[in-house]
N, C-alpha and C positions, 0 to 999 in steps of 0.2 A: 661257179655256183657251188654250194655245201650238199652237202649228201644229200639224198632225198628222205622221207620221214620215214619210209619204209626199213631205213639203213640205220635206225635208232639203236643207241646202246642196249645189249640184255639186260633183262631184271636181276639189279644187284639186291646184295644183302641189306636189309633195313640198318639205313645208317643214312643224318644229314649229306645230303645231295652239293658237290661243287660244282658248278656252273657258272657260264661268262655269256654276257653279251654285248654285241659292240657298241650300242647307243643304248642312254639312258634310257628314253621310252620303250625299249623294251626290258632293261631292267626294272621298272615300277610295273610293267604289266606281269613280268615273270613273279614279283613278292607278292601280286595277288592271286594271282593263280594257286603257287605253290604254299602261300604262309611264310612259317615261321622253318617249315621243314631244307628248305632248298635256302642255300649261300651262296646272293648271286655276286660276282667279279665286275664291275663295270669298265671295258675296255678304254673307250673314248674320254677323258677328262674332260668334265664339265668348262664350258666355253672354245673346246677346240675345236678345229674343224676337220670332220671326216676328211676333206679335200686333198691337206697339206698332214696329214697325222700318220707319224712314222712309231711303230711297237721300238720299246726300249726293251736291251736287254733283261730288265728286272720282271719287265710287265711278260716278257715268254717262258721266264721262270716259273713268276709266279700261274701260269696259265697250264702248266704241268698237272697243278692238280685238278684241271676243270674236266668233268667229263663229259659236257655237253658244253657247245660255243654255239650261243643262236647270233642270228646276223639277218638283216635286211636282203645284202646284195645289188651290187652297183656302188652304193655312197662306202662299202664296207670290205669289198673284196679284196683290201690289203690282209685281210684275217688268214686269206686261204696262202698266202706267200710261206706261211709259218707251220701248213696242216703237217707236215714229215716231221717236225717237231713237237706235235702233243700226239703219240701214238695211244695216248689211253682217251680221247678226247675223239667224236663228232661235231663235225661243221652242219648245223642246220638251217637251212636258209628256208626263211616265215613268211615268200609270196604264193604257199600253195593257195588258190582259190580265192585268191586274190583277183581283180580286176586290171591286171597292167593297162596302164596309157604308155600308148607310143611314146617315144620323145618328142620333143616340140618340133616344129620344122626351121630354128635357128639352127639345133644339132648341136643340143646340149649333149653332153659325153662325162661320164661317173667311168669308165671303163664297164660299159652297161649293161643291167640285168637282160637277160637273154631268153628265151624261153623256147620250148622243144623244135620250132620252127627256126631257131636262129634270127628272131628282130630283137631290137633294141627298147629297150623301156625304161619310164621313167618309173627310178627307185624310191620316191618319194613317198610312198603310200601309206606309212602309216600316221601323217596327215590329216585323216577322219579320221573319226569316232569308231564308225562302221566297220571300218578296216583294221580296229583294233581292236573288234570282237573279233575279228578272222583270225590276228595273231593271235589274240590270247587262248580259241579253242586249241589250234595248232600247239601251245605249247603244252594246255592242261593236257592235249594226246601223246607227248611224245614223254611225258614226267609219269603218265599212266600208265605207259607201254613198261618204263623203267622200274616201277614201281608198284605192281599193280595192286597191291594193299592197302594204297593210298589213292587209286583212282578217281574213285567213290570222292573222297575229302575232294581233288584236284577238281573234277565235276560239280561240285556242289562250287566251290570258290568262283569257279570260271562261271556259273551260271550269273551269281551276284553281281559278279566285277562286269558283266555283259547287261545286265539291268543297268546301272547304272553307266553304262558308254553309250546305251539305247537312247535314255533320258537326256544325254549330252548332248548326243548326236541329233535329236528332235531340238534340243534346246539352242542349239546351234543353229540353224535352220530357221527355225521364228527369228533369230535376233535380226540375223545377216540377208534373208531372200528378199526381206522388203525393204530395201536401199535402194532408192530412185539411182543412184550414184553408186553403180557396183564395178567401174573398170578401175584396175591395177596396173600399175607401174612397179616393179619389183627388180631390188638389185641383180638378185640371184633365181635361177627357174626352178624353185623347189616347191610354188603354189599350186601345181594345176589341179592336183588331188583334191586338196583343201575349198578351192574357186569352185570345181565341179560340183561339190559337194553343197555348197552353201550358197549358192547363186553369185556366185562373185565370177569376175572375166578377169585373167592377168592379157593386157594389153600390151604390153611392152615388156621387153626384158635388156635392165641394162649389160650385165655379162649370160650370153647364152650359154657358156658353160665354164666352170672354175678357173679364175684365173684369165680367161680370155678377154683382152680388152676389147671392145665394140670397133670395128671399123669406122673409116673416117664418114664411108657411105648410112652407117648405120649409128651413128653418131645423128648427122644431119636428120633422118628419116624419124629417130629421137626426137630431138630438137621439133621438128614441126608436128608429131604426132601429142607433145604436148603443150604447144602451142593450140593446135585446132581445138584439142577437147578440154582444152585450159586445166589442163591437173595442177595440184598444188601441192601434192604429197607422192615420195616415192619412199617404197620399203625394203628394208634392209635388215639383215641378221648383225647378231655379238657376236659371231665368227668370224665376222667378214671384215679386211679392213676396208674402212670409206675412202685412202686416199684418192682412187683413180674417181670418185665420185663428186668430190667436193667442187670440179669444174661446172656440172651441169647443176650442183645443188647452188650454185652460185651466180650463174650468168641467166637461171630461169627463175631463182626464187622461190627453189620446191622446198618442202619441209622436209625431213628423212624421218618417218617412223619406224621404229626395233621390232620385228617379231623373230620369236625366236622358237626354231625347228626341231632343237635338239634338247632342253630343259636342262633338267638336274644342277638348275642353280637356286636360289633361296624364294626367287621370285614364282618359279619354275618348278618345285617339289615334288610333281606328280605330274603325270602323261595327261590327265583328265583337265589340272591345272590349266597345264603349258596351251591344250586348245582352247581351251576357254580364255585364256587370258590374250592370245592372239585374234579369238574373234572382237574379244572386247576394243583390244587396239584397232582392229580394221573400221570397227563400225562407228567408233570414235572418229577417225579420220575423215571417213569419207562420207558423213551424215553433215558434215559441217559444211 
């Protein structure tokens, strides 16, 4: 896990701000908070997946000049393999006050976020709406601490950019709670945030954690679990490939719909987008 917020860089000299962080959505949350003042680095290239994503030598060069690296934790802690190598740079990791969920009980595994007791959670949380007010205060605090000339501006940004995740997060919620048809089938166990959030149930999970193909017993239990509740859609991310999927999208006739976790592609522009455009597919899907 990244330093704690207490361990924030000293207030430097007023001068545009380098920064990095490892997933998009938290770079679109970081250029609201901060403006025009902070140069954020986006670690993760749009469509890849945290799972299987290994730093190039160019991207820890260029990471030299970042002096703050924000990061989730769990989907991202390949960042900290690198921390002896940025010594002008803090790792801050954005689940303070955060509501961890356990992991699921398949034992889903990210190499998992932890917290002072030593359990395991699922790192998926920024997810909601809600929980992307929790990043975003955390970061206008620690760009404040850095800068405190500029607090006041970061305070003022973060309140608007929190208006409007408020009104998301409510809006989200009218669209998705009243779905007579809220159970989920999902490739990957990255929903439960999201589910919790907006009355939706992930009922199934085809890989319970990256990479791991289903057993033959959970395969089967598959198989009749969508049989009994007759689903006709299962979901899947642009990260993920579908080979290992195309068996059961075949021999049950499911549909695969796209949602996607991590954005910063053209569809995907914005943090606020990416969930909205996700609840749009769910509700689509499973209103039919």
């Amino acid at each position: 896990m990244g330093q704690a917020f207490c361990s924030a860089p000293r207030p430097i000299a007023e001068k545009r701000l380098q920064v990095a962080a490892t997933i998009f959505p938290l770079v679109d949350i970081i250029r609201h908070v901060s403006g025009d003042f902070v140069k954020v680095m986006q670690i993760l290239p749009a469509g890849a997946s945290p799972h299987t994503f290994d730093l190039t030598p160019a991207q820890v060069r260029e990471l030299q000049e970042a002096r703050i690296i924000f990061k989730i934790g769990g989907v991202d802690d390949w960042i900290d393999a690198i921390a002896n190598s940025l010594p002008q740079a803090v790792i801050v990791t954005l689940n303070r006050d955060i509501a961890l969920q356990p992991l699921s009980a398949e034992g889903h595994v990210h190499s998992a976020v932890k917290d002072a007791y030593h359990e395991e959670f699922d790192p998926h949380y920024w997810l909601r709406a809600d929980n992307g007010q929790i990043i975003a205060r955390q970061i206008s605090e620690v760009l404040g601490k850095i800068f405190p000339g500029r607090a006041e501006s970061f305070r003022m940004n973060f309140a608007d950019f929190s208006r409007e995740l408020d009104s998301l997060h409510q809006e989200l919620i009218e669209k998705l709670s009243g779905l007579k048809n809220n159970k989920m089938i999902v490739f990957h166990d990255a929903w439960r945030y999201f589910a919790a959030a907006y009355g939706l149930e992930i009922a199934a999970v085809f890989q319970s954690s990256p990479g791991r193909e289903p057993t033959p017993r959970e395969l089967r239990d598959l198989y009749s679990l969508v049989k009994k509740y007759s689903f006709k859609i299962i979901f899947s991310e642009p990260q993920l490939p579908k080979a290992s999927i195309e068996p059961l999208l075949r021999d049950l006739g499911l549909q695969l719909v796209i949602l996607d976790p991590l954005g910063g592609t053209d569809a995907n522009d914005s943090y606020a987008r990416m969930l909205r455009r996700n609840a749009l597919a769910i509700h689509r899907a499973l209103e039919r």
